[in-house]
C-alpha angles and dihedrals in degrees: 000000000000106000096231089050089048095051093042091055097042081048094046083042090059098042100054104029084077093035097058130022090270119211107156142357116198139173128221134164123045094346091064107036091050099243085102109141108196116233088017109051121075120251089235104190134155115202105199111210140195105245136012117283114279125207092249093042080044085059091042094051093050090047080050093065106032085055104066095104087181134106121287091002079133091075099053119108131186137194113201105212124179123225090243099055102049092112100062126073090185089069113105119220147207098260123172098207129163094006089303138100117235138126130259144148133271098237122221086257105053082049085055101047081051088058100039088058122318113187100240114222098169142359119002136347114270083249086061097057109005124083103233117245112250113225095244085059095048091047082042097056094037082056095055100036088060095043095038109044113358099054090040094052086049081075103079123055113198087074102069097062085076114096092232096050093059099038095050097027085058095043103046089055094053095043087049096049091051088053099039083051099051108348092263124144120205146192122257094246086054090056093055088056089057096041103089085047081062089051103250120154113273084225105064091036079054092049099043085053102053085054078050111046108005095263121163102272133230132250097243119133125229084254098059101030086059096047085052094044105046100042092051082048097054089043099044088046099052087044089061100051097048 
């Protein structure tokens, strides 16, 4: 593993572990599937604890992360989960993401990335206290991601000139229509890999790249890049969902 986000982990380990009940850390996303960039990949964990969160564990958990005074502690998120609401995916909870406190759920398909091979920091495997995920309620929740948010955020216009909008507009809908296809979840450099097969300019899949892995990038304003961007996404997404 790269030796700032080890320590960062063993240091974030060591802070919380005394702060919350503590019954499990895990990793998902990019740092467990082997696709993590350091510097530019999120630091994806859920930490599964014994009782619900508590004001005062709420406080500790914020000082927590404030306190990493470490690199790219900036780029670590956690999900707070307690031990009796594992089974449902509907529950909001406590999440420091993007440098902020607030509550959200733990989606079907981050329960299934954890499945499918979390990287386990700390307690049991995810087999070992999460329900599993059944194909129908992954395909369930992808749908209604793209219908839900993603098409209706295709509206508006002044968004996608915003680098985030486009990397992770053009990746999510890559990595739904291969699940949605055969149950299959992806990283997000192999969605890159399927996105000219989805039609999408070779242009934008170039630009969103070189923000990725370090790639040359393309000449393509802010203006076109967005009118690209946003219309393959509208179409990809309402092919996927016929």
């Amino acid at each position: 593993m790269h030796a700032a986000t080890d320590r960062l982990l063993r240091g974030f380990l060591e802070a919380v572990e005394p702060a919350v009940p503590l019954v499990a850390l895990w990793a998902h996303g990019s740092l467990a599937t082997g696709d993590y960039q350091p510097g530019r990949s999120d630091l994806d964990l859920i930490a599964v604890v014994d009782e619900p969160v508590t004001m005062e564990q709420w406080r500790r958990i914020k000082a927590v992360h404030r306190g990493l005074d470490l690199p790219l502690a900036d780029k670590l998120h956690c999900s707070y989960l307690p031990r009796q609401e594992l089974a449902d995916p509907s529950a909001e909870h406590v999440t420091w993401a993007h440098e902020r406190i607030f509550r959200r759920p733990v989606t079907p398909v981050t329960r299934r990335e954890l499945h499918n091979g979390a990287l386990e920091l700390y307690g049991p495997p995810p087999a070992g206290l999460l329900p599993p995920v059944s194909d129908a309620e992954l395909a369930e929740f992808v749908r209604a991601d793209l219908r839900d948010f993603w098409l209706v955020m295709t509206r508006g216009r002044r968004r996608w000139l915003r680098d985030i909008w486009v990397d992770l507009g053009t990746v999510t809908v890559a990595r739904a229509t291969v699940t949605l296809a055969d149950g299959r979840l992806i990283t997000k450099r192999e969605a890159l890999d399927v996105l000219a097969g989805l039609g999408a300019p070779e242009v934008v899949v170039a630009d969103v790249r070189a923000r990725r892995y370090g790639t040359p990038p393309p000449k393509l304003s802010r203006f076109r890049r967005a009118k690209l961007a946003r219309a393959f996404i509208r179409s990809a997404i309402r092919k996927a969902l016929t």
